[in-house]
N, CA, C and O atoms as a Maestro MAE file, in Angstrom:
{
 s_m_m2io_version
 :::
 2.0.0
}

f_m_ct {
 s_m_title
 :::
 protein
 m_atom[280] {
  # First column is atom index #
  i_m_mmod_type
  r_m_x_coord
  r_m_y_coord
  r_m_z_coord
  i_m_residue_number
  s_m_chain_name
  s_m_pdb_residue_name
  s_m_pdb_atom_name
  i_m_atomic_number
  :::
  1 25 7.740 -15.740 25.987 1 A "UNK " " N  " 7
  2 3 6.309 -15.790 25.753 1 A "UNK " " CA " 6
  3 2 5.939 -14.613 24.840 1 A "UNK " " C  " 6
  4 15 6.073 -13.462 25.255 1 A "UNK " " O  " 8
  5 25 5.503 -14.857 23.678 2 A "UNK " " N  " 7
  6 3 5.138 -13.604 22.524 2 A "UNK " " CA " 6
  7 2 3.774 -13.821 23.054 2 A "UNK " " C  " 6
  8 15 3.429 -14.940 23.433 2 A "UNK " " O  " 8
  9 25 2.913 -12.708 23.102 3 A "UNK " " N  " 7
  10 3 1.839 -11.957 23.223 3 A "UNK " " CA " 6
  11 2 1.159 -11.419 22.026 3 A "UNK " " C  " 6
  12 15 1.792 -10.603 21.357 3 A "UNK " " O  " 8
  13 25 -0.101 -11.769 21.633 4 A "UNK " " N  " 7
  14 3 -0.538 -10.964 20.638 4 A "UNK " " CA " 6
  15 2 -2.211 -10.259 21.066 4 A "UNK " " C  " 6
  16 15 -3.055 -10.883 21.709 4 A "UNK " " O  " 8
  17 25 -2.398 -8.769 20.499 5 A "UNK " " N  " 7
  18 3 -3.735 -8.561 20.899 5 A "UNK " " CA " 6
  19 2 -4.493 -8.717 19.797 5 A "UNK " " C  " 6
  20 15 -4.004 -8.412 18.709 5 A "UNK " " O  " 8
  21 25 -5.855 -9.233 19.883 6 A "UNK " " N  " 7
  22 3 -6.974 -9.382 19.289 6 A "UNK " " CA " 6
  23 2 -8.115 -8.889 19.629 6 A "UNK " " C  " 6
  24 15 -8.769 -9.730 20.247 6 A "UNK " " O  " 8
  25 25 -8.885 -7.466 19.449 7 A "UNK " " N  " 7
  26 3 -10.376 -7.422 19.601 7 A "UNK " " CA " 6
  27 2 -9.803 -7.399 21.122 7 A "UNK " " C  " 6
  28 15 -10.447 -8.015 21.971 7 A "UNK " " O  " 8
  29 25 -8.644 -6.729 21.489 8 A "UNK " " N  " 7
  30 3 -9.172 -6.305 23.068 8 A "UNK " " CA " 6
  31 2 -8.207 -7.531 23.702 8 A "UNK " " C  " 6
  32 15 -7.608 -7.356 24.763 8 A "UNK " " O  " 8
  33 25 -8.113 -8.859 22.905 9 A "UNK " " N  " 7
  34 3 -7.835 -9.644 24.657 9 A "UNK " " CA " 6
  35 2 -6.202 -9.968 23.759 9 A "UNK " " C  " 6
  36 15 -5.663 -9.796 22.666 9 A "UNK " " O  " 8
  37 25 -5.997 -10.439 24.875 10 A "UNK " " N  " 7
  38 3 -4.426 -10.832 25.053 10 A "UNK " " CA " 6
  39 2 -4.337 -12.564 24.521 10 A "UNK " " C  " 6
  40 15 -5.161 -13.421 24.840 10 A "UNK " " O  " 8
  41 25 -3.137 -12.781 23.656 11 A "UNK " " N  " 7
  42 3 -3.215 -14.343 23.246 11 A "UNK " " CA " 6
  43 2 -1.729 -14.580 23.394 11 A "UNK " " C  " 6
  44 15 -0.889 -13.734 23.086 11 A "UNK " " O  " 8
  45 25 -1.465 -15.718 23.859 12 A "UNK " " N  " 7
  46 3 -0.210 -16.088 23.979 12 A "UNK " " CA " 6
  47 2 0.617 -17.301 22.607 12 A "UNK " " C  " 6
  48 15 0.597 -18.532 22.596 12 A "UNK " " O  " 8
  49 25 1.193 -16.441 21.710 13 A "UNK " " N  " 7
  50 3 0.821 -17.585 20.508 13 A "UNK " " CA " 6
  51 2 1.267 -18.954 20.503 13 A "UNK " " C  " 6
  52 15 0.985 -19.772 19.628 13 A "UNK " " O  " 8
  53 25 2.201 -19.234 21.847 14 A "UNK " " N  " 7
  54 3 2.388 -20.134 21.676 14 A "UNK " " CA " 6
  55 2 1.429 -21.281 22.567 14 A "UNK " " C  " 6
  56 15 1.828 -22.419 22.813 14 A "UNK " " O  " 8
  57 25 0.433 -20.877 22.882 15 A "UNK " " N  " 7
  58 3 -0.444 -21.959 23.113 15 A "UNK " " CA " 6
  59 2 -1.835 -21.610 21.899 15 A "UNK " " C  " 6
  60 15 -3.009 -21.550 22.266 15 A "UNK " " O  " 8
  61 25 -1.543 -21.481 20.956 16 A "UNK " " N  " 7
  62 3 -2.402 -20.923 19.895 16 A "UNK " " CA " 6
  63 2 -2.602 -22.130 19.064 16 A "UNK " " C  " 6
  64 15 -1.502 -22.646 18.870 16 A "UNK " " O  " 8
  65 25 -3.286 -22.605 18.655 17 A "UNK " " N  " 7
  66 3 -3.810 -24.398 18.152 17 A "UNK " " CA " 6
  67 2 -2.739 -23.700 16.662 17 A "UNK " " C  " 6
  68 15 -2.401 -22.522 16.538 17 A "UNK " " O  " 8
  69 25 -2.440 -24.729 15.804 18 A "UNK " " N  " 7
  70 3 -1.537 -24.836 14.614 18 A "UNK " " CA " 6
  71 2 -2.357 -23.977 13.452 18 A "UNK " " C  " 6
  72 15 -1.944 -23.230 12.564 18 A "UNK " " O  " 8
  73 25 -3.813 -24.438 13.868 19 A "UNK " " N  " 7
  74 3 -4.913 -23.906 12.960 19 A "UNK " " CA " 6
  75 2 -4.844 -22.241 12.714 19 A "UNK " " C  " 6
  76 15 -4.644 -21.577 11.697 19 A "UNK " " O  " 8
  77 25 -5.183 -21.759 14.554 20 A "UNK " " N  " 7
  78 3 -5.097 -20.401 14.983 20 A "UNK " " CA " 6
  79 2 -3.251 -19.688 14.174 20 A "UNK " " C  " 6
  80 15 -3.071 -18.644 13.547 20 A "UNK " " O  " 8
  81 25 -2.568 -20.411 14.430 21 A "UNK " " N  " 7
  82 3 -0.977 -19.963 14.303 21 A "UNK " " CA " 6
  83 2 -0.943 -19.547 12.633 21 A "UNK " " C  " 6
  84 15 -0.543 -18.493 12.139 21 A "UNK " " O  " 8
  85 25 -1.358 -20.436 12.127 22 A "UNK " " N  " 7
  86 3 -1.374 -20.472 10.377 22 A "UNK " " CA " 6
  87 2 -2.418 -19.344 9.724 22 A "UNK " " C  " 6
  88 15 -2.305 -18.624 8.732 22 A "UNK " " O  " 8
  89 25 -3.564 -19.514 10.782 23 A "UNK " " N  " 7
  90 3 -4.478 -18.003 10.415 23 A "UNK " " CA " 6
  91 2 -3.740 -16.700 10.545 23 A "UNK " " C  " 6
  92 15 -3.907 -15.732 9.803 23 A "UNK " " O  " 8
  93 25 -2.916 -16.768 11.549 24 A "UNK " " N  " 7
  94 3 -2.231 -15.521 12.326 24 A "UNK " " CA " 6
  95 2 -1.371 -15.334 10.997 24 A "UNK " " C  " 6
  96 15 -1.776 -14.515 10.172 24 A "UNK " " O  " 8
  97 25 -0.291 -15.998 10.768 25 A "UNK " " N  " 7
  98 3 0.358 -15.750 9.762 25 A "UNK " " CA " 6
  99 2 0.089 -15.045 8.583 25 A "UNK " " C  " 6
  100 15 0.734 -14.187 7.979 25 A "UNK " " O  " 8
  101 25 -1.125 -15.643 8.352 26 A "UNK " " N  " 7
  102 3 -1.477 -15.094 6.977 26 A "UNK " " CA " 6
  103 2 -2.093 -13.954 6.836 26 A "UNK " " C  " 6
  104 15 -2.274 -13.369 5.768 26 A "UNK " " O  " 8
  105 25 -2.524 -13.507 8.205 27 A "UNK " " N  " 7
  106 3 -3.156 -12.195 8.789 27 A "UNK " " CA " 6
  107 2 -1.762 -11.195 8.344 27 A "UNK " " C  " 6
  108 15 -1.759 -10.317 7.481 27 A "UNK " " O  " 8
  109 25 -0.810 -11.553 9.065 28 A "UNK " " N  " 7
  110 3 0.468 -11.022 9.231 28 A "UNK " " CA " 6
  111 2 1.063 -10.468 7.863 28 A "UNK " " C  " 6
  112 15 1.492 -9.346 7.598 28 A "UNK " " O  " 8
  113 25 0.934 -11.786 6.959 29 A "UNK " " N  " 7
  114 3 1.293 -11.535 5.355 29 A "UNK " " CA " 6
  115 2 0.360 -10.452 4.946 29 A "UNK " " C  " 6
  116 15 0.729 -9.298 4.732 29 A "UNK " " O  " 8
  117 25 -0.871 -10.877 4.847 30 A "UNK " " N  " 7
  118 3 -1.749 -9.829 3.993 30 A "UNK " " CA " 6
  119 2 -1.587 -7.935 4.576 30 A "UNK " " C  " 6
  120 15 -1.820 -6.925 3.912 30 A "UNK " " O  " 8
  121 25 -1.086 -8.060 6.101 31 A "UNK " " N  " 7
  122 3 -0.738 -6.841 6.756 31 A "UNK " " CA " 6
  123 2 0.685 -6.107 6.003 31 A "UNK " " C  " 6
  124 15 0.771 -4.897 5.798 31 A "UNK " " O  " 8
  125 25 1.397 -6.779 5.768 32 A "UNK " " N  " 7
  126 3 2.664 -6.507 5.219 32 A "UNK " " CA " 6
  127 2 2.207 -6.350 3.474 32 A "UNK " " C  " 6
  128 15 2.443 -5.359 2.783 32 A "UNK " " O  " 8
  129 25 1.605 -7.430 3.086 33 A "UNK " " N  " 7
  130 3 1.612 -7.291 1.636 33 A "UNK " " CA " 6
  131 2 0.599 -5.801 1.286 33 A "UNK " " C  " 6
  132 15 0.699 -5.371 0.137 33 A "UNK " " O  " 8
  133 25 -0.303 -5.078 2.213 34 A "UNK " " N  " 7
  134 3 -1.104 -4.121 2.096 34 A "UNK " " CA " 6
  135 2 0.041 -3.064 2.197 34 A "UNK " " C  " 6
  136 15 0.083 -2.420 1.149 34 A "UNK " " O  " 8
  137 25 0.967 -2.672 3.083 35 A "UNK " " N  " 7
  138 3 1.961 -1.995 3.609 35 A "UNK " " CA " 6
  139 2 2.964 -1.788 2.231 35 A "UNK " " C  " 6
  140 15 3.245 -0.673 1.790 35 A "UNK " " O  " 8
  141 25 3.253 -2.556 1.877 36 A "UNK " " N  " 7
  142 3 4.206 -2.550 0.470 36 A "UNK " " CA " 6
  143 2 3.702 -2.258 -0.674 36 A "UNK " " C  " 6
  144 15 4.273 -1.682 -1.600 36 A "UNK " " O  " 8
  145 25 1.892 -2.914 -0.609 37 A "UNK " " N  " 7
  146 3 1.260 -2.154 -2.018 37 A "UNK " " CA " 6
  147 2 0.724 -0.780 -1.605 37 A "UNK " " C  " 6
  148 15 -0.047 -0.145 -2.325 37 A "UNK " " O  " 8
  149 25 1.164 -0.346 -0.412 38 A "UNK " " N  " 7
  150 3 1.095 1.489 0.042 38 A "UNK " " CA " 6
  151 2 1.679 2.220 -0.535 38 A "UNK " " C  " 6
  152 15 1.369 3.175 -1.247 38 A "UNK " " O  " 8
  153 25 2.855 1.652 -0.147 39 A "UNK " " N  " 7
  154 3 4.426 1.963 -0.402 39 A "UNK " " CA " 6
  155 2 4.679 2.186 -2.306 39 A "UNK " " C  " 6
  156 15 5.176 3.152 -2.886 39 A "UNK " " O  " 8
  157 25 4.260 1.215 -2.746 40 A "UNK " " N  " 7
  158 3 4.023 1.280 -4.446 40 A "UNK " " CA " 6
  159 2 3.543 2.506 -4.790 40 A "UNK " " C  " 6
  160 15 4.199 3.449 -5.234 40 A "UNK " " O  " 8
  161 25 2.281 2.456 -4.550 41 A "UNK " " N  " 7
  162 3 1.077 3.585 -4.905 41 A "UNK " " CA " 6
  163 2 1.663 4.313 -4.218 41 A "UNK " " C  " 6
  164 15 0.637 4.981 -4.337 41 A "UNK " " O  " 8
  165 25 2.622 5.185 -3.273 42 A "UNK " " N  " 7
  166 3 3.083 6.741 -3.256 42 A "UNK " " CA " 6
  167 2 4.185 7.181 -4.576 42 A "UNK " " C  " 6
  168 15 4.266 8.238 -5.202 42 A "UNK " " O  " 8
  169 25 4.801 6.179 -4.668 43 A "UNK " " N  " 7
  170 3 5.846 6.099 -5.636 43 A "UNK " " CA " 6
  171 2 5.467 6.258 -6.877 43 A "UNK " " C  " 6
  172 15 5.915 6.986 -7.762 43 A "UNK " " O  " 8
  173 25 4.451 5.381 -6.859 44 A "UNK " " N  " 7
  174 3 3.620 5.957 -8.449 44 A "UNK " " CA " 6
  175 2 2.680 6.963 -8.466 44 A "UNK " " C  " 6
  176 15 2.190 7.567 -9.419 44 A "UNK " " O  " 8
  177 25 2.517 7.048 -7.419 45 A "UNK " " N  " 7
  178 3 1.789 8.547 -7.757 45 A "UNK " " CA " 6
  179 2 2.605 9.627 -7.960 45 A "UNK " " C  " 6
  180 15 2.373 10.332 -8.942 45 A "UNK " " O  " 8
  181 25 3.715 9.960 -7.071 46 A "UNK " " N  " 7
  182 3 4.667 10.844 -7.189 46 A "UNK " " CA " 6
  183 2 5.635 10.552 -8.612 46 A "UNK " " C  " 6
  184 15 6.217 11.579 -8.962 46 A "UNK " " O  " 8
  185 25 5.852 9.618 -9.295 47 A "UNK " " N  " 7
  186 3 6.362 10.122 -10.535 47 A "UNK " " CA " 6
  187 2 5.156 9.873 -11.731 47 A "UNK " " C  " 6
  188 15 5.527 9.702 -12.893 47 A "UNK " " O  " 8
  189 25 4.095 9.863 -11.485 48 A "UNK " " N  " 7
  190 3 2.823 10.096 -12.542 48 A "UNK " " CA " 6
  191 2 2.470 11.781 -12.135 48 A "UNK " " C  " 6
  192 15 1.669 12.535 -12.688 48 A "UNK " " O  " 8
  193 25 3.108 11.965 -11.318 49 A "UNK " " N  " 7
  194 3 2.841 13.477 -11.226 49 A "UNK " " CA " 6
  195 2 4.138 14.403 -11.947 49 A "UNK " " C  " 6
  196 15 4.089 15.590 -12.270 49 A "UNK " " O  " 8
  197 25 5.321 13.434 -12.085 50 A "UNK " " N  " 7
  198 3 6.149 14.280 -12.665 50 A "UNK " " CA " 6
  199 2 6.161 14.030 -13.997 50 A "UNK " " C  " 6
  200 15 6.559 14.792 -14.878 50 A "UNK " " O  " 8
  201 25 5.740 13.006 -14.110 51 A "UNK " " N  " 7
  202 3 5.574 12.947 -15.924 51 A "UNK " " CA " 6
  203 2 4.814 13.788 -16.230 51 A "UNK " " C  " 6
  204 15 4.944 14.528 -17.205 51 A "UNK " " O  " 8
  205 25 3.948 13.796 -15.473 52 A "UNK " " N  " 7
  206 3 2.442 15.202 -16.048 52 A "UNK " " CA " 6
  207 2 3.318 16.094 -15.974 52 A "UNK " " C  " 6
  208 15 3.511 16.683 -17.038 52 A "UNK " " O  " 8
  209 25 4.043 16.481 -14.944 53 A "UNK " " N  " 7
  210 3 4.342 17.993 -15.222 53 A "UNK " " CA " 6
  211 2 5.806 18.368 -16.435 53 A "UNK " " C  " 6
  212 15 6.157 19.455 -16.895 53 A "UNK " " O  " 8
  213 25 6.399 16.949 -16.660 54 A "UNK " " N  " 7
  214 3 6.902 16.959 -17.936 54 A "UNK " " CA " 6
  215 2 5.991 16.843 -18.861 54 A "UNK " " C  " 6
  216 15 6.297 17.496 -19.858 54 A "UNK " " O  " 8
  217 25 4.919 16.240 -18.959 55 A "UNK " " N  " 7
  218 3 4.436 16.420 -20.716 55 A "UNK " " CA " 6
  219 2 4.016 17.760 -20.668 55 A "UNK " " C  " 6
  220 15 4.273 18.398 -21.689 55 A "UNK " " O  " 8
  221 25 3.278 18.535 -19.512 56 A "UNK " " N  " 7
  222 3 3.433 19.897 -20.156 56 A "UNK " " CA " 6
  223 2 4.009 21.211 -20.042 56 A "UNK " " C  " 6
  224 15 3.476 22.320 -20.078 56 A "UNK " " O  " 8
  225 25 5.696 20.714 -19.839 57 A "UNK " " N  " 7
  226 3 6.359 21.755 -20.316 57 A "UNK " " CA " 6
  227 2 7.023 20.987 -21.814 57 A "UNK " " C  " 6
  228 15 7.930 21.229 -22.611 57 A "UNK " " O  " 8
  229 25 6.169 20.142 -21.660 58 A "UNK " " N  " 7
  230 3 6.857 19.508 -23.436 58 A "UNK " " CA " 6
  231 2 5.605 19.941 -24.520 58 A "UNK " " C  " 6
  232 15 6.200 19.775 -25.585 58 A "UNK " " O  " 8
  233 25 4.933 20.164 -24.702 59 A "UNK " " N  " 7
  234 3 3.815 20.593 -25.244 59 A "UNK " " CA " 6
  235 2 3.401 22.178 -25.374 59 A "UNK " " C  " 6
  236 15 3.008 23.095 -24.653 59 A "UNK " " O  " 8
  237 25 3.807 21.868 -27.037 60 A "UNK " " N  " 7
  238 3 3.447 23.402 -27.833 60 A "UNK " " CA " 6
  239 2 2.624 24.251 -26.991 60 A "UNK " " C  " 6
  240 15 1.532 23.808 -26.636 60 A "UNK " " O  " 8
  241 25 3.123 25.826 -26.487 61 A "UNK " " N  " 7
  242 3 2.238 27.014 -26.405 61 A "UNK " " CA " 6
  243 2 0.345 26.903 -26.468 61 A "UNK " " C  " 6
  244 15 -0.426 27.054 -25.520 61 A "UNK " " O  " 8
  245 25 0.040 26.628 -27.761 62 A "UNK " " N  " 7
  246 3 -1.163 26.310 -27.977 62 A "UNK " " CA " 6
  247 2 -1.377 25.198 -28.305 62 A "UNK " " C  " 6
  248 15 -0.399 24.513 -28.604 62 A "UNK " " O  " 8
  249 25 -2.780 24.576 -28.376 63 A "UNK " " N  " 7
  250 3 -3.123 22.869 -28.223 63 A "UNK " " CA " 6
  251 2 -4.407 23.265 -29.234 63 A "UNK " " C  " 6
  252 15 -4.838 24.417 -29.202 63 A "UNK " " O  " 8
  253 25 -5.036 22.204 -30.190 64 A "UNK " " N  " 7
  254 3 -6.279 22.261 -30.937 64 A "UNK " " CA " 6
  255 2 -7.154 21.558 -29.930 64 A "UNK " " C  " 6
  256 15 -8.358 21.533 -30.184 64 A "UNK " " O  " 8
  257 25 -6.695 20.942 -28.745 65 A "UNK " " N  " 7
  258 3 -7.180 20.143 -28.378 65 A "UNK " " CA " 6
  259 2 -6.952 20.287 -26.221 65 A "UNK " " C  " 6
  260 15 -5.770 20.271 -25.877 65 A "UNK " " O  " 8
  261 25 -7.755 20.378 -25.319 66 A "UNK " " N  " 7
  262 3 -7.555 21.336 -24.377 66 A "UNK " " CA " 6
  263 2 -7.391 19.682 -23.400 66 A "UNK " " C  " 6
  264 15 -8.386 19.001 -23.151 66 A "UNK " " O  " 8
  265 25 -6.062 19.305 -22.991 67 A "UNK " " N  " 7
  266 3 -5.509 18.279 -22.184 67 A "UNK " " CA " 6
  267 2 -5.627 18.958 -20.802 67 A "UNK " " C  " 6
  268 15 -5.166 20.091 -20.663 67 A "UNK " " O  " 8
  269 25 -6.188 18.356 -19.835 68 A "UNK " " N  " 7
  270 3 -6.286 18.260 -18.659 68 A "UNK " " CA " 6
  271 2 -5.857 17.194 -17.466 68 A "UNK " " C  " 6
  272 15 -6.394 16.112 -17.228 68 A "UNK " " O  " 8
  273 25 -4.856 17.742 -16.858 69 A "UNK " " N  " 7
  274 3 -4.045 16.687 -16.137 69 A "UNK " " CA " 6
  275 2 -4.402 17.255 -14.467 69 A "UNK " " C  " 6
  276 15 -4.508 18.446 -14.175 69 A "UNK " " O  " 8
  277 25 -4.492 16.554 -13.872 70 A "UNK " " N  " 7
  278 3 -4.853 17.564 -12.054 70 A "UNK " " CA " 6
  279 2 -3.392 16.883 -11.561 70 A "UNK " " C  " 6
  280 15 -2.956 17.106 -10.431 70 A "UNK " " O  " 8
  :::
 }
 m_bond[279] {
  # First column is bond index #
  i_m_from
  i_m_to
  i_m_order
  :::
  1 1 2 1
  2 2 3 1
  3 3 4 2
  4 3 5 1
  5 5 6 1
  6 6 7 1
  7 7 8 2
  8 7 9 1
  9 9 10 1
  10 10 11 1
  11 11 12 2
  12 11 13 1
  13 13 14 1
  14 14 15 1
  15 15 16 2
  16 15 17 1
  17 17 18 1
  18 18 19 1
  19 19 20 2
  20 19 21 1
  21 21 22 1
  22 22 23 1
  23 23 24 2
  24 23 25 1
  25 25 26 1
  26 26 27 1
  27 27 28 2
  28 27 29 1
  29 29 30 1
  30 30 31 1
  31 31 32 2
  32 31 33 1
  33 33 34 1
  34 34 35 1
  35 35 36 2
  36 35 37 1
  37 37 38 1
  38 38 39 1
  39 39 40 2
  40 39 41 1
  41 41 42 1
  42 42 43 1
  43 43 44 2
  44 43 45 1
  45 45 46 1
  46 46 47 1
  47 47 48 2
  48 47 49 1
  49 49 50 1
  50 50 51 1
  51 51 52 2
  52 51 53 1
  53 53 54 1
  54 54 55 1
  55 55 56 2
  56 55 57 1
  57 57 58 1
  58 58 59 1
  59 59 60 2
  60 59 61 1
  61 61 62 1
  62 62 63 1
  63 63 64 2
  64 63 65 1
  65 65 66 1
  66 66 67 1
  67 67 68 2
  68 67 69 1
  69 69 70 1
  70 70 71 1
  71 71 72 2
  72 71 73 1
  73 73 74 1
  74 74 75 1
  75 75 76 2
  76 75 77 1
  77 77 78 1
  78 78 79 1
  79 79 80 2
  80 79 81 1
  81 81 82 1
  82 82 83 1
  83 83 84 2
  84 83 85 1
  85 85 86 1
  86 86 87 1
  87 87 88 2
  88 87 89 1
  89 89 90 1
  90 90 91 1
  91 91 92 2
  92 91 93 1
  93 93 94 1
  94 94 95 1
  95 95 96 2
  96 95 97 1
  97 97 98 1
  98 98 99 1
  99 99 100 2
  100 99 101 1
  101 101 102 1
  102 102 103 1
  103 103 104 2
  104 103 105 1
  105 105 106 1
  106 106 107 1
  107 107 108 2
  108 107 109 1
  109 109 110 1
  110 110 111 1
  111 111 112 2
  112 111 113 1
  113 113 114 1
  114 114 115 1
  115 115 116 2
  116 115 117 1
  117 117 118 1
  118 118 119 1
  119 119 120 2
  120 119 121 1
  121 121 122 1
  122 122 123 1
  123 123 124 2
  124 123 125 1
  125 125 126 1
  126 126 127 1
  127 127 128 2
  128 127 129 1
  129 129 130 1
  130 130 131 1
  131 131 132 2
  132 131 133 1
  133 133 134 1
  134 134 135 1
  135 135 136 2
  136 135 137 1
  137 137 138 1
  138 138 139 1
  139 139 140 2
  140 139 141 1
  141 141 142 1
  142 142 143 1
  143 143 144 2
  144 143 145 1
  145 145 146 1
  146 146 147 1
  147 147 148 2
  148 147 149 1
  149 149 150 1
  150 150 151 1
  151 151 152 2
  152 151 153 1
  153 153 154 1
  154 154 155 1
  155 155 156 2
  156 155 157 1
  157 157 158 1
  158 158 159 1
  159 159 160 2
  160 159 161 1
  161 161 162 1
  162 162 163 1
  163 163 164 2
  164 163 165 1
  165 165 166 1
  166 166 167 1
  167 167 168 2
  168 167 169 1
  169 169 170 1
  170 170 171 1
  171 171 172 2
  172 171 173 1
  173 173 174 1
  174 174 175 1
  175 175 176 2
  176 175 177 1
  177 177 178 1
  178 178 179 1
  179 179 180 2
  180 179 181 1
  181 181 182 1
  182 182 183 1
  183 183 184 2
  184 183 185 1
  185 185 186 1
  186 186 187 1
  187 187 188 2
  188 187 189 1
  189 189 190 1
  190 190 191 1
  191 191 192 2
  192 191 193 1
  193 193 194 1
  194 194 195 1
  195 195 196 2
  196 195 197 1
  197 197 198 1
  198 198 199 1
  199 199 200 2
  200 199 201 1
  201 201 202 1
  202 202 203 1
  203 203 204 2
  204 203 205 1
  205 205 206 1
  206 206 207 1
  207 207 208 2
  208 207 209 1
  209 209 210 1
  210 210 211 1
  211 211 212 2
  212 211 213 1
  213 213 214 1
  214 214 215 1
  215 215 216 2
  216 215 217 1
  217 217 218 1
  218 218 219 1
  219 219 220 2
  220 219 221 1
  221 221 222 1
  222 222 223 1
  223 223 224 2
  224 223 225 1
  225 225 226 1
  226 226 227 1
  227 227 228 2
  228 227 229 1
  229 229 230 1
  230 230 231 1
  231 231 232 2
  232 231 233 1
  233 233 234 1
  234 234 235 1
  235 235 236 2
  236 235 237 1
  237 237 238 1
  238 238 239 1
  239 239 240 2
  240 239 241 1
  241 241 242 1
  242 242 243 1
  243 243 244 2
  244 243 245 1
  245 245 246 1
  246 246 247 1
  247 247 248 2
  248 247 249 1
  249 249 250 1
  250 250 251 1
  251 251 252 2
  252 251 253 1
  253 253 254 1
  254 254 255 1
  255 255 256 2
  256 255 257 1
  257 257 258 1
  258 258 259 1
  259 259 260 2
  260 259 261 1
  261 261 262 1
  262 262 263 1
  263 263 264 2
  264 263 265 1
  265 265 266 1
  266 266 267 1
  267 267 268 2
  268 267 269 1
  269 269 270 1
  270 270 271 1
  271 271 272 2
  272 271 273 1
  273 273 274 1
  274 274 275 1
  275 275 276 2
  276 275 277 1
  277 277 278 1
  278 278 279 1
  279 279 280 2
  :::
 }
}
């Protein structure tokens, strides 16, 4: 018997109408697909931070022009 909680109460999915089961699922997907586009965005943040800190040890002493990276 799998158990799932919702808003507090207890559901047993397998007496869960086909309707309810197929909602659940896709609950499930969009939970996972949020989790992996997490997972993306640390990764790209952490090497958009190392490119910044390569372009400026690649970049001339002085600038005509004052680049700001945080």
């Amino acid at each position: 018997m799998t158990m799932i909680t919702i808003d507090d109460k207890n559901y047993n999915i397998d007496t869960l109408s086909d309707d309810a089961k197929a909602q659940l699922q896709s609950v499930q997907f969009c939970d996972a697909e949020l989790q992996r586009l997490s997972a993306q965005t640390a990764v790209a943040q952490t090497a958009r931070s190392a490119y910044a800190k390569a372009l400026k040890l690649a970049l001339p002493a002085t600038a005509d022009e004052t680049i700001k990276f945080n």
